[in-house]
PDB file of N, CA, C and O in Angstrom:
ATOM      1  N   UNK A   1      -5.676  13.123  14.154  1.00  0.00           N
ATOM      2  CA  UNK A   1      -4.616  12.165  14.361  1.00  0.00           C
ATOM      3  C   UNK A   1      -5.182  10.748  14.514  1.00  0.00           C
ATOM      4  O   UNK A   1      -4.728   9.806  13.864  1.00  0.00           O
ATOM      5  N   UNK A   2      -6.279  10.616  15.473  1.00  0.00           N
ATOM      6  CA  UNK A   2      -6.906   9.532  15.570  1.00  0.00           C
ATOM      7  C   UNK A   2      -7.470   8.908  14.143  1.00  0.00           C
ATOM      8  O   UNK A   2      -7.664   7.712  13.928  1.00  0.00           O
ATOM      9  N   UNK A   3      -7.691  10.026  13.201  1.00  0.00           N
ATOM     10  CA  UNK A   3      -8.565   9.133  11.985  1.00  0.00           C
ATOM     11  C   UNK A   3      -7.757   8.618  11.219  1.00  0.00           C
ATOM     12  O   UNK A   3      -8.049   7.645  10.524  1.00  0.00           O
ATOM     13  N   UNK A   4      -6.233   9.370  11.219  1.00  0.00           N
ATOM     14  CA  UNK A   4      -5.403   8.757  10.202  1.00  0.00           C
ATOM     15  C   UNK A   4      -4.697   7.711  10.215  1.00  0.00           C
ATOM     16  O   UNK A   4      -4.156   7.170   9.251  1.00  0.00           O
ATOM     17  N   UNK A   5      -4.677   7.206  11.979  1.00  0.00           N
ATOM     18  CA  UNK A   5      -4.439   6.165  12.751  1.00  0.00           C
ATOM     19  C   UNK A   5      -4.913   4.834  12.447  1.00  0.00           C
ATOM     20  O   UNK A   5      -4.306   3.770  12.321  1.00  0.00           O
ATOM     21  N   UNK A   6      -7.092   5.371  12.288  1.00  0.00           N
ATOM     22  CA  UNK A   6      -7.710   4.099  12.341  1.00  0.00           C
ATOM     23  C   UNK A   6      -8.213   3.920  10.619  1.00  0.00           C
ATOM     24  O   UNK A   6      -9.016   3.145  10.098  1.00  0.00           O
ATOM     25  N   UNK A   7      -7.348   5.003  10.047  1.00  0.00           N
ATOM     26  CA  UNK A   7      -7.461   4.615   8.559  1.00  0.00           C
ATOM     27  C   UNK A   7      -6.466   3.753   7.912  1.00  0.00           C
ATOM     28  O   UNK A   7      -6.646   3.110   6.878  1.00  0.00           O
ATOM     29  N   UNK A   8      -5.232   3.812   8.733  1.00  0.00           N
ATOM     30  CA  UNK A   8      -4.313   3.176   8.446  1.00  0.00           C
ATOM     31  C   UNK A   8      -4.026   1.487   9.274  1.00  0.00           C
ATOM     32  O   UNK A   8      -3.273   0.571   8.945  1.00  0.00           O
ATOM     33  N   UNK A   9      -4.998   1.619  10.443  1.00  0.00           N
ATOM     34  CA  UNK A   9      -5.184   0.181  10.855  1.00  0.00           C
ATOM     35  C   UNK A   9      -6.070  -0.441   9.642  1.00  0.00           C
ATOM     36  O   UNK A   9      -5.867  -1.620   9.350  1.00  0.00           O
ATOM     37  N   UNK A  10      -7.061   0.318   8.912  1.00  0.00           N
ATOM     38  CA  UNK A  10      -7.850  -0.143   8.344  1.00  0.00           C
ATOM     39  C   UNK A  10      -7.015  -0.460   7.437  1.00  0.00           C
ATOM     40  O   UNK A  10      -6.763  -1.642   7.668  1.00  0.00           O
ATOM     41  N   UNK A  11      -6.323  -0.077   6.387  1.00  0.00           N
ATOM     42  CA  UNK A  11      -5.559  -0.207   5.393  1.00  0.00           C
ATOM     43  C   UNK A  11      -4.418  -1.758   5.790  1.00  0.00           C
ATOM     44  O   UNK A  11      -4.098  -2.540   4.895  1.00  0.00           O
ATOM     45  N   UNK A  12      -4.088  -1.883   6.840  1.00  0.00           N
ATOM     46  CA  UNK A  12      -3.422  -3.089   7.226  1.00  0.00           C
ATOM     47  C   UNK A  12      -4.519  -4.435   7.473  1.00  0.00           C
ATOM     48  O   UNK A  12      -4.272  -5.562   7.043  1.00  0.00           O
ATOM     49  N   UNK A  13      -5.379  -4.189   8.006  1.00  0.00           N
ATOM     50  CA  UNK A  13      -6.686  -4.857   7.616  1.00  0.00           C
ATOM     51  C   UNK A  13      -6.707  -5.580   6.636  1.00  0.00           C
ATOM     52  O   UNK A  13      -6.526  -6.797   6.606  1.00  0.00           O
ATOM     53  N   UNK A  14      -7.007  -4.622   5.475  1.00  0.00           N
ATOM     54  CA  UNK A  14      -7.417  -4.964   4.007  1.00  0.00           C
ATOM     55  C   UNK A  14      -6.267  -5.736   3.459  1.00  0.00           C
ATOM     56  O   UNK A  14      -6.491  -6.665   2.683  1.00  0.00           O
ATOM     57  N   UNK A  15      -4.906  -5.382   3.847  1.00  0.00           N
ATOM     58  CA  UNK A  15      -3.772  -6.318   3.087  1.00  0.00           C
ATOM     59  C   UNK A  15      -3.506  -7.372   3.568  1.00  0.00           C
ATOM     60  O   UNK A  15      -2.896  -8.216   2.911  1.00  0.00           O
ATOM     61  N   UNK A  16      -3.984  -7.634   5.117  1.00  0.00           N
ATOM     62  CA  UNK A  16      -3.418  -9.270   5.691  1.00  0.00           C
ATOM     63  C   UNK A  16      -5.006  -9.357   5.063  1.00  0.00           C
ATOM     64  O   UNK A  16      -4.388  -9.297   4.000  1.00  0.00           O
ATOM     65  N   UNK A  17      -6.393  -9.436   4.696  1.00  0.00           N
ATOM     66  CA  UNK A  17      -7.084 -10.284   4.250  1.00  0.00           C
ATOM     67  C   UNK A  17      -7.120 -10.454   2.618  1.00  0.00           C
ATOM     68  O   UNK A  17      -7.651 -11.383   2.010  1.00  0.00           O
ATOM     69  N   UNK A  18      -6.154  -8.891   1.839  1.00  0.00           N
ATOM     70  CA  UNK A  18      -5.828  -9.879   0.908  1.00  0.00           C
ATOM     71  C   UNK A  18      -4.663 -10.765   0.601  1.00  0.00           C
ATOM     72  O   UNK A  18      -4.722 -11.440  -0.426  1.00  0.00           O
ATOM     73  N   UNK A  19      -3.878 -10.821   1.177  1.00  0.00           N
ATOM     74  CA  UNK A  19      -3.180 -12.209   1.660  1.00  0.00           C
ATOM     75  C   UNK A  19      -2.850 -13.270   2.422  1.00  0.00           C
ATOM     76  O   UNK A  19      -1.871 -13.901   2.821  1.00  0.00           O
ATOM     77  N   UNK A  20      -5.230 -13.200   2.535  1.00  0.00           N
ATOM     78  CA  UNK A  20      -5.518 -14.440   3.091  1.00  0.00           C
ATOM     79  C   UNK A  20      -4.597 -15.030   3.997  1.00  0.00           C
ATOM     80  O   UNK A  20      -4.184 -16.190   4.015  1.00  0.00           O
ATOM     81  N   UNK A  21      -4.267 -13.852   4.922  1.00  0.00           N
ATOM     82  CA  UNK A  21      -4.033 -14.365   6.574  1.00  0.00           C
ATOM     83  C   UNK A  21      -4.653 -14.040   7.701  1.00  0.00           C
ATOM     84  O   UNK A  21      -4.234 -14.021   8.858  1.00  0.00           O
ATOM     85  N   UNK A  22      -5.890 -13.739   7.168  1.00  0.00           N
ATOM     86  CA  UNK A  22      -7.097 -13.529   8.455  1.00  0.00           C
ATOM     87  C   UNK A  22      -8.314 -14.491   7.663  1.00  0.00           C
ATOM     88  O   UNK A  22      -8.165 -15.184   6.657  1.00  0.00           O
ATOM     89  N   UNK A  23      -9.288 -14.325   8.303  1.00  0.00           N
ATOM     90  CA  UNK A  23     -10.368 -14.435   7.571  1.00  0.00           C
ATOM     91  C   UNK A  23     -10.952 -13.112   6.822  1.00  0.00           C
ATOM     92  O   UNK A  23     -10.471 -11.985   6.934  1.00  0.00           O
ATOM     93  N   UNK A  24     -12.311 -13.544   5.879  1.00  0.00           N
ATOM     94  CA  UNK A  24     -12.797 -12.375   4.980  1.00  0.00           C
ATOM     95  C   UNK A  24     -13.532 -11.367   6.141  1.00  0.00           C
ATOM     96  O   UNK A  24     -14.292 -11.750   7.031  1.00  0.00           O
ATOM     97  N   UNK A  25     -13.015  -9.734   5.834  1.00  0.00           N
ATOM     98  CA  UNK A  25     -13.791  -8.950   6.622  1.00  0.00           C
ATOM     99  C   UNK A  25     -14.464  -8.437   6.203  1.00  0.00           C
ATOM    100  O   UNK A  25     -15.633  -8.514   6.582  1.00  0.00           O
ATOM    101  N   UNK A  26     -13.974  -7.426   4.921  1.00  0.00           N
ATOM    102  CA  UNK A  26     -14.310  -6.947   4.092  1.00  0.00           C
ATOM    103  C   UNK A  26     -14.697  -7.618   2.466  1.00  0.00           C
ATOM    104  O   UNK A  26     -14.081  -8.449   1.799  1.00  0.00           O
ATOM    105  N   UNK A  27     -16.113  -6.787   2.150  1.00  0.00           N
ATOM    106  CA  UNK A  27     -16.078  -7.519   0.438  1.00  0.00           C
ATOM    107  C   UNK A  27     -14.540  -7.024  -0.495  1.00  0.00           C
ATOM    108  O   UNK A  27     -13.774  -6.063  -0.424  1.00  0.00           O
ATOM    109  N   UNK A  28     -14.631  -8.316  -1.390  1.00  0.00           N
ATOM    110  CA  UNK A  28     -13.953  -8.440  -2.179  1.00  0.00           C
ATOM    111  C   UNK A  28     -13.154  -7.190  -2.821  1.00  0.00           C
ATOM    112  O   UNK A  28     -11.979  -6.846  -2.700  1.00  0.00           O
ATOM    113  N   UNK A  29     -14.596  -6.455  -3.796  1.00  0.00           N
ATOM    114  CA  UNK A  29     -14.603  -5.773  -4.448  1.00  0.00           C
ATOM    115  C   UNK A  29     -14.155  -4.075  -3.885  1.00  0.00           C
ATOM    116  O   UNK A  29     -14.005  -3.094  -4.613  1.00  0.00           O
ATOM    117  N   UNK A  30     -14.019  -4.138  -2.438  1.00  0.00           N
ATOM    118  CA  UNK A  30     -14.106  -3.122  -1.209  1.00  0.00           C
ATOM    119  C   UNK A  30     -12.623  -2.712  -0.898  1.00  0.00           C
ATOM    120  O   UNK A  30     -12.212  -1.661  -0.405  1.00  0.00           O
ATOM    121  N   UNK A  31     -11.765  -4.084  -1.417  1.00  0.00           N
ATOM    122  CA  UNK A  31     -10.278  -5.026  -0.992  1.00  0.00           C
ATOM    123  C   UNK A  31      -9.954  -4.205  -2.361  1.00  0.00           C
ATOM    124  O   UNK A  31      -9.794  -3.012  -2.101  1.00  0.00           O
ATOM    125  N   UNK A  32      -9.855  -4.413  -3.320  1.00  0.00           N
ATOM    126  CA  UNK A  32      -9.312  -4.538  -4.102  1.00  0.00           C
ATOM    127  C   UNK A  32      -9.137  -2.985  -5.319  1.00  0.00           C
ATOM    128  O   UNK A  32      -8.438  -2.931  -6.330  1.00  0.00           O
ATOM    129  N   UNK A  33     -10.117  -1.805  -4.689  1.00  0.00           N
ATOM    130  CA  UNK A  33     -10.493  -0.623  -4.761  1.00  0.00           C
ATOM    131  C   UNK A  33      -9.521  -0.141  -3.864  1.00  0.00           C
ATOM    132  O   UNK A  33      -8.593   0.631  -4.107  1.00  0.00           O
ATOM    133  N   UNK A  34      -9.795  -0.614  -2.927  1.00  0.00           N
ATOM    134  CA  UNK A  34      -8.661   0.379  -1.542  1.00  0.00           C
ATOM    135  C   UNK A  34      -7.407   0.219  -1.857  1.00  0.00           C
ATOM    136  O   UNK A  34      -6.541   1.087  -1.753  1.00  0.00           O
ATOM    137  N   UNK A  35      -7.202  -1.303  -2.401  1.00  0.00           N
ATOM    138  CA  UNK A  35      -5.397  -1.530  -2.616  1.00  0.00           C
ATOM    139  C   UNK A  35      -5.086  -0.915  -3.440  1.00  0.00           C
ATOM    140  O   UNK A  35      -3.944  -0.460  -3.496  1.00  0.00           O
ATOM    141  N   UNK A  36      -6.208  -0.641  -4.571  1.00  0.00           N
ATOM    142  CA  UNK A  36      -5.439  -0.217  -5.868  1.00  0.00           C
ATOM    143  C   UNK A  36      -5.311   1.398  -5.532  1.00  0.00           C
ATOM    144  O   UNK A  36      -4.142   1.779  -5.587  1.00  0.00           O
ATOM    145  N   UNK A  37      -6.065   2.204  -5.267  1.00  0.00           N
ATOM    146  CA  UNK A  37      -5.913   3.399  -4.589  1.00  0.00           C
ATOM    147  C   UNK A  37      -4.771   3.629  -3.970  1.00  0.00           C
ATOM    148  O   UNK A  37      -4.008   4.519  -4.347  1.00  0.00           O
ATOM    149  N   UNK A  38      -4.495   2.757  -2.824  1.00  0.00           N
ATOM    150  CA  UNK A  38      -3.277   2.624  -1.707  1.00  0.00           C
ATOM    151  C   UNK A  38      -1.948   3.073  -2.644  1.00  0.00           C
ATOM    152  O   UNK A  38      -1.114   3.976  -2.584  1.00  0.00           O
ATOM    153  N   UNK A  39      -2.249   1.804  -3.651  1.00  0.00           N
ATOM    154  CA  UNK A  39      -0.799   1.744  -4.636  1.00  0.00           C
ATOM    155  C   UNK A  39      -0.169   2.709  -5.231  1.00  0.00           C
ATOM    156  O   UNK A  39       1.037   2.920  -5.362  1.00  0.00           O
ATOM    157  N   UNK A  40      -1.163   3.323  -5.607  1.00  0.00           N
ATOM    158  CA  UNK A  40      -1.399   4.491  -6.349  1.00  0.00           C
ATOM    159  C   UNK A  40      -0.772   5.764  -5.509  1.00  0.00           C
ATOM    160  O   UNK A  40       0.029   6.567  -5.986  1.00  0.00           O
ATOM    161  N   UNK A  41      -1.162   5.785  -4.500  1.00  0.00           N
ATOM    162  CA  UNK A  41      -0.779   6.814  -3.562  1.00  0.00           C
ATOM    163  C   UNK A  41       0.865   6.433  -3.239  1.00  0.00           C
ATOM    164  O   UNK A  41       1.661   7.357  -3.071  1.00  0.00           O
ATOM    165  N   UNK A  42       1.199   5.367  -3.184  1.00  0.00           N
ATOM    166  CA  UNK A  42       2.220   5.018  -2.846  1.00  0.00           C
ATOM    167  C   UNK A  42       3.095   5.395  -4.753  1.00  0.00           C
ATOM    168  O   UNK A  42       3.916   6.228  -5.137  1.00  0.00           O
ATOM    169  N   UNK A  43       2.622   4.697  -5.180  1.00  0.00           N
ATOM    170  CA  UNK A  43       3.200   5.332  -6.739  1.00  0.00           C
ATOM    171  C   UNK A  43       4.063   7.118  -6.699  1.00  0.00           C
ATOM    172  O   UNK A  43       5.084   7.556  -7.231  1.00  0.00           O
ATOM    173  N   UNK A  44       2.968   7.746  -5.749  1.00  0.00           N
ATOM    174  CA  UNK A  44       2.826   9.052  -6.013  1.00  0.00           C
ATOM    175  C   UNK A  44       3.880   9.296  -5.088  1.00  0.00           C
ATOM    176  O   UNK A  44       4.622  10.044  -5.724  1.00  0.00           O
ATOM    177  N   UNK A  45       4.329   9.137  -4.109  1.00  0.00           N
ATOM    178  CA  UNK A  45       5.267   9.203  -2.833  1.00  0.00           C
ATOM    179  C   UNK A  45       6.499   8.600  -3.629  1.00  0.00           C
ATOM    180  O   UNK A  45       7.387   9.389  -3.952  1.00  0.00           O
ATOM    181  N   UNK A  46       6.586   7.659  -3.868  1.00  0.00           N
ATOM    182  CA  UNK A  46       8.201   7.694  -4.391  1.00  0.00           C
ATOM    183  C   UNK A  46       8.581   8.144  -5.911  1.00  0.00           C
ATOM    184  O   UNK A  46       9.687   7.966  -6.421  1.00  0.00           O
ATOM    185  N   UNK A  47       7.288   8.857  -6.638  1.00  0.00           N
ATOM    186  CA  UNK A  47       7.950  10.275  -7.345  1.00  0.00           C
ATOM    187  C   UNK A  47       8.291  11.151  -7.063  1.00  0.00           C
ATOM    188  O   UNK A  47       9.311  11.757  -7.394  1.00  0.00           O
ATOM    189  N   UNK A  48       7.119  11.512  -6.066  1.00  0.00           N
ATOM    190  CA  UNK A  48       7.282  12.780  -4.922  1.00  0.00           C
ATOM    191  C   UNK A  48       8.672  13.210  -3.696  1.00  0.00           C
ATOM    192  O   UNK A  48       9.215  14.233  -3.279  1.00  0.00           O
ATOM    193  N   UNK A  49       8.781  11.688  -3.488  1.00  0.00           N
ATOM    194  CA  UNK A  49       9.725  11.866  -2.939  1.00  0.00           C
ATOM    195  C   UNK A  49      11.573  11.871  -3.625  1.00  0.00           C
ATOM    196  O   UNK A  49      12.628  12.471  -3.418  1.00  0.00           O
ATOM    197  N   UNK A  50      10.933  10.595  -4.666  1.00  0.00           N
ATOM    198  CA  UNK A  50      12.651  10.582  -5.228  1.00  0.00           C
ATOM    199  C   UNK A  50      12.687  11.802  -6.467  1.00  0.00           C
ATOM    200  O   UNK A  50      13.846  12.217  -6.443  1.00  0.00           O
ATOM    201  N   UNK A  51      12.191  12.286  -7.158  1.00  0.00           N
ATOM    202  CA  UNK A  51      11.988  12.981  -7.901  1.00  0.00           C
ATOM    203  C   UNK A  51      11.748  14.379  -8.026  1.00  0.00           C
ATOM    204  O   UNK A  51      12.398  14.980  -8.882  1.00  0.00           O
ATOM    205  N   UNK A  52      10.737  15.152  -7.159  1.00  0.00           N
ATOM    206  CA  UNK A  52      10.145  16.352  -6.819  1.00  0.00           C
ATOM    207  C   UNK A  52      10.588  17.233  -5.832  1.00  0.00           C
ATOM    208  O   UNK A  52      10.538  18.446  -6.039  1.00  0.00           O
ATOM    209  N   UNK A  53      11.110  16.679  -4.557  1.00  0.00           N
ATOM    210  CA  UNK A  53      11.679  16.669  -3.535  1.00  0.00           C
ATOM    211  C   UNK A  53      12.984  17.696  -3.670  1.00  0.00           C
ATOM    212  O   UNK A  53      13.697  17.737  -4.673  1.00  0.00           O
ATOM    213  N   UNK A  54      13.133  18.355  -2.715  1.00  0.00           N
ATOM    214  CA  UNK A  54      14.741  19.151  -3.082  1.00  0.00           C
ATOM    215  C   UNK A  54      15.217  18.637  -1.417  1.00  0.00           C
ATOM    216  O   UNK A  54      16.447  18.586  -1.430  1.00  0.00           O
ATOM    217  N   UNK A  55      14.860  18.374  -0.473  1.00  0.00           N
ATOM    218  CA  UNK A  55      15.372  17.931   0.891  1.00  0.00           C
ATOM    219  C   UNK A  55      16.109  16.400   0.346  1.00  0.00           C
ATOM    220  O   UNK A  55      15.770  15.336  -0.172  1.00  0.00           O
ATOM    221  N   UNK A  56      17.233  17.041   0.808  1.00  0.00           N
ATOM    222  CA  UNK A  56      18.079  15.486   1.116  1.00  0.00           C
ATOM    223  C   UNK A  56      17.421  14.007   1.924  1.00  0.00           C
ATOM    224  O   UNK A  56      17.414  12.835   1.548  1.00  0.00           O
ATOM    225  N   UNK A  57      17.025  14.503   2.870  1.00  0.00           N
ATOM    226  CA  UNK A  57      16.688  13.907   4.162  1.00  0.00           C
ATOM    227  C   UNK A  57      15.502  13.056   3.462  1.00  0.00           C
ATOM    228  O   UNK A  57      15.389  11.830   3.463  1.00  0.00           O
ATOM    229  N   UNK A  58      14.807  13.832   2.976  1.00  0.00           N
ATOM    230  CA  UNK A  58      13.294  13.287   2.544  1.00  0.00           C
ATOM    231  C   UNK A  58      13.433  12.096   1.111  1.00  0.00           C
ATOM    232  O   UNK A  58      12.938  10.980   0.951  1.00  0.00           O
ATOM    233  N   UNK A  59      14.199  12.813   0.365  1.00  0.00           N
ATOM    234  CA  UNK A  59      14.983  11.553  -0.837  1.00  0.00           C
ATOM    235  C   UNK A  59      15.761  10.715  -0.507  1.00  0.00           C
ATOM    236  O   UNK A  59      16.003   9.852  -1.351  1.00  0.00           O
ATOM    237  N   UNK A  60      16.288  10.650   0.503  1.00  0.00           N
ATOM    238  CA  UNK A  60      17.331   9.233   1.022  1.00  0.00           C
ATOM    239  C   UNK A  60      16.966   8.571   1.961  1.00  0.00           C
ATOM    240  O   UNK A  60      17.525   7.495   2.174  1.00  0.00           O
ATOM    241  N   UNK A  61      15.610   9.159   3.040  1.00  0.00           N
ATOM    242  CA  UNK A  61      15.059   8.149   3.916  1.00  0.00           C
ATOM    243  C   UNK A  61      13.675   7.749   3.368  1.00  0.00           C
ATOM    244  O   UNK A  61      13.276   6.697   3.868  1.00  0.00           O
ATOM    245  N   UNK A  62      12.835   8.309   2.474  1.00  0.00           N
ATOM    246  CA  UNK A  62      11.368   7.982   2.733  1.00  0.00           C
ATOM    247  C   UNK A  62      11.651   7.505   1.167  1.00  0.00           C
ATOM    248  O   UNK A  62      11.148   6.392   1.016  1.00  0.00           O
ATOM    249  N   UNK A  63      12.256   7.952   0.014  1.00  0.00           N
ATOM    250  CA  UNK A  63      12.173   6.899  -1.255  1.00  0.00           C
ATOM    251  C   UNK A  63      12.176   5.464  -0.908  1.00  0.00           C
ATOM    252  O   UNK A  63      11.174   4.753  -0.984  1.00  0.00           O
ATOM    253  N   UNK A  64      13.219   5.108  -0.564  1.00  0.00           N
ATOM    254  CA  UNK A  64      13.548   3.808   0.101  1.00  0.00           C
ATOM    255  C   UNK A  64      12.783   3.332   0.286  1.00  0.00           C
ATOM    256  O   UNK A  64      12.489   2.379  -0.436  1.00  0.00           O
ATOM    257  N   UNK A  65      11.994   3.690   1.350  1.00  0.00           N
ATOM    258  CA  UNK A  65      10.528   3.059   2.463  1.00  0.00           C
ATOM    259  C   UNK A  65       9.346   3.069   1.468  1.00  0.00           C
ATOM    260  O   UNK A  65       8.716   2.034   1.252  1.00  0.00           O
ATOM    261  N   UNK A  66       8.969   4.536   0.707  1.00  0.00           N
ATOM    262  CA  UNK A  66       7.952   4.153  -0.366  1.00  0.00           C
ATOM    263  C   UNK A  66       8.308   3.400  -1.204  1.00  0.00           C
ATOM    264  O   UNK A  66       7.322   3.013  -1.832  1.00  0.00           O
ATOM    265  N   UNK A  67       9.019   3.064  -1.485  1.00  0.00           N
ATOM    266  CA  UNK A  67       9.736   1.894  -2.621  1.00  0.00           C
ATOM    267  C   UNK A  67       9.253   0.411  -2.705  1.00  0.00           C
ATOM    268  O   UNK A  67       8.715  -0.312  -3.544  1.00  0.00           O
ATOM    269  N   UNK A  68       9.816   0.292  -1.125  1.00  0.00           N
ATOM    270  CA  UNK A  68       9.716  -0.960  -0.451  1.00  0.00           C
ATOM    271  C   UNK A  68       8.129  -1.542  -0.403  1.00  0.00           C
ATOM    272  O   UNK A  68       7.767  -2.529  -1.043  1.00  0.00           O
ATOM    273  N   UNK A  69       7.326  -0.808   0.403  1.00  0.00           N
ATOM    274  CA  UNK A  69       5.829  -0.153   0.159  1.00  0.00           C
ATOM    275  C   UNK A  69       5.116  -0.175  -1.206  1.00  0.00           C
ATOM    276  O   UNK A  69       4.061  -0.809  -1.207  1.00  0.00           O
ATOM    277  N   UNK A  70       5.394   0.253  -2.079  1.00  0.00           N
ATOM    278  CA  UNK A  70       5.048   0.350  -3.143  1.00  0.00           C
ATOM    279  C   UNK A  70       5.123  -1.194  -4.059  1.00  0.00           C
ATOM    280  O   UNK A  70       4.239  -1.710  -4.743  1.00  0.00           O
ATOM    281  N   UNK A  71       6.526  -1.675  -3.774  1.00  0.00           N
ATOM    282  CA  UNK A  71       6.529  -3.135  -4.581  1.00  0.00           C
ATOM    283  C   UNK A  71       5.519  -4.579  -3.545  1.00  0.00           C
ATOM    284  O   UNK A  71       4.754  -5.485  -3.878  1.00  0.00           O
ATOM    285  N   UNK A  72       5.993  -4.167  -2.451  1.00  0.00           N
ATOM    286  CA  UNK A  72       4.775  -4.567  -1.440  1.00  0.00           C
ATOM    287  C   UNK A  72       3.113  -5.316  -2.048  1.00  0.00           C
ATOM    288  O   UNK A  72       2.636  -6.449  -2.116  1.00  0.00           O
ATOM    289  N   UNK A  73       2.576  -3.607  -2.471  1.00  0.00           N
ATOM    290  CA  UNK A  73       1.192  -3.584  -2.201  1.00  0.00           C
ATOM    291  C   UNK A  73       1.332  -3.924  -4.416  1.00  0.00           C
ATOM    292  O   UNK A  73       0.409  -4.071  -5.216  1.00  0.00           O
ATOM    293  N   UNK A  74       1.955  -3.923  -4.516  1.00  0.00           N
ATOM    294  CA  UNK A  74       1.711  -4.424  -6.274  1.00  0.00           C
ATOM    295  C   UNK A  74       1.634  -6.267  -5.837  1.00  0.00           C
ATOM    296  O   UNK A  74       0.649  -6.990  -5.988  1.00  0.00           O
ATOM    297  N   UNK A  75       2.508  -6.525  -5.478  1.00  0.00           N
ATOM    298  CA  UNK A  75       2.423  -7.912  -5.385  1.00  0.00           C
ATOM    299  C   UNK A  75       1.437  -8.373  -4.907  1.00  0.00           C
ATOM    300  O   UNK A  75       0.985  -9.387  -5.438  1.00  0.00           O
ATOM    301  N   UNK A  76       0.641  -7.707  -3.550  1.00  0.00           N
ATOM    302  CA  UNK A  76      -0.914  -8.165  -2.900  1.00  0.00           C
ATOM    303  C   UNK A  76      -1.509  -8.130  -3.892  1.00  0.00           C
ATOM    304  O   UNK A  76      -2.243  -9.086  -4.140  1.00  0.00           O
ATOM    305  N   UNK A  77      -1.407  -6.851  -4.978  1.00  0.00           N
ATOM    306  CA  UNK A  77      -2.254  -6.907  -5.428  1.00  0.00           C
ATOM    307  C   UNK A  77      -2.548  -7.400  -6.477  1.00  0.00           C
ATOM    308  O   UNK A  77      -3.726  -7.469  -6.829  1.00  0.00           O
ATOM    309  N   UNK A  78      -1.279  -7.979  -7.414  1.00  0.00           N
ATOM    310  CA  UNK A  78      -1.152  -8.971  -8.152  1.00  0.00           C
ATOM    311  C   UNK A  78      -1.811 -10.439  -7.782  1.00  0.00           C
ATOM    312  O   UNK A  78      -2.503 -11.251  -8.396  1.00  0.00           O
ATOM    313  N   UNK A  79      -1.432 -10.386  -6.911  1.00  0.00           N
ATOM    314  CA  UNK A  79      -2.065 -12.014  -5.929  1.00  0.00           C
ATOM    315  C   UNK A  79      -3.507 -11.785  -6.027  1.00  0.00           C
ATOM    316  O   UNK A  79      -4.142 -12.806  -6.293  1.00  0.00           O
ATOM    317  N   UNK A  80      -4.223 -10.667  -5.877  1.00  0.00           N
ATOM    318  CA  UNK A  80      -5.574 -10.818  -5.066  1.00  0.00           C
ATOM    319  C   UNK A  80      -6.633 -10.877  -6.568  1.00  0.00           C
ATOM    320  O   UNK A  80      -7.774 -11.314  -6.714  1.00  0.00           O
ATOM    321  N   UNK A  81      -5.538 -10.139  -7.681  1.00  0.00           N
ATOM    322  CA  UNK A  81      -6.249 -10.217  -9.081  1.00  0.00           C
ATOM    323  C   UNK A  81      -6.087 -10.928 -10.270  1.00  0.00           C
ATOM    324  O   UNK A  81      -6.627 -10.950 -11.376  1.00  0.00           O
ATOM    325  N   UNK A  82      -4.988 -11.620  -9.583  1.00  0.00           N
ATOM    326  CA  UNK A  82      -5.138 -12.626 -10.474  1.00  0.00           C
ATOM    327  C   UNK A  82      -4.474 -14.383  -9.982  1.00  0.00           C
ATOM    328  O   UNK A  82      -4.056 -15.370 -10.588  1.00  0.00           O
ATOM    329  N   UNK A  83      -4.688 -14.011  -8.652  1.00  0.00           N
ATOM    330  CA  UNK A  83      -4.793 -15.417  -7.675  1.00  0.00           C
ATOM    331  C   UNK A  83      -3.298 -16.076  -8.291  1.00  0.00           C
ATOM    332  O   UNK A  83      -3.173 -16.817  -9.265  1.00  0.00           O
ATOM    333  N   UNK A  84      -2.379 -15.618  -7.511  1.00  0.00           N
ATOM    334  CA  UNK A  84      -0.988 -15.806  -8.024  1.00  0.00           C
ATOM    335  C   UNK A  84      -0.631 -16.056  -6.431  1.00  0.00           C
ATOM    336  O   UNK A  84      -1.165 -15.428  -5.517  1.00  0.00           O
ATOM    337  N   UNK A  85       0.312 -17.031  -6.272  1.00  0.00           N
ATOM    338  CA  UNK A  85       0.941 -17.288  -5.028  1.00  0.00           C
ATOM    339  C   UNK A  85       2.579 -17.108  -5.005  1.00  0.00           C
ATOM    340  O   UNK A  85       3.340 -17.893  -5.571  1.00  0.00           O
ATOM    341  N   UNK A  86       2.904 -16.217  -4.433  1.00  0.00           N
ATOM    342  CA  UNK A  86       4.189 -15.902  -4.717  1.00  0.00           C
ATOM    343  C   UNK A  86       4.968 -16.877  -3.716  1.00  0.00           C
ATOM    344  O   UNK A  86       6.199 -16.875  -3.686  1.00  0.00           O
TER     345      UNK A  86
END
């Protein structure tokens, strides 16, 4: 419980420094591997969820949220690769 905790502080980490609202913690190249991964996973959750899913509950509360999430971490990561200021 604890690791998935301080994997996911870590993961909030990596997105306020790639939208350069902290200072640099992590390398660049470290940033921009994890987000795209992140995205990806998040990609996979609102197929999984809006798509694959047979629970009501799980397609009408967590699509939404991966959704939201998902357009989120495209835009960081649009910004961080190709230095776009939204």
């Amino acid at each position: 419980m604890i690791f998935f905790a301080s994997a996911f502080a870590v993961i909030g980490l990596i997105f306020l420094q790639a939208a350069e609202s902290i200072p640099p913690v992590f390398n660049e190249m470290v940033v921009t591997v994890i987000l795209t991964i992140y995205t990806l996973f998040l990609a996979y959750a609102v197929i999984g969820n809006g798509f694959i899913t047979k629970s009501k509950k799980e397609k009408f509360i967590m699509t939404p949220i991966s959704l939201v999430g998902f357009v989120m971490a495209v835009l960081v990561l649009i910004q961080l690769l190709f230095h776009i200021s939204f």
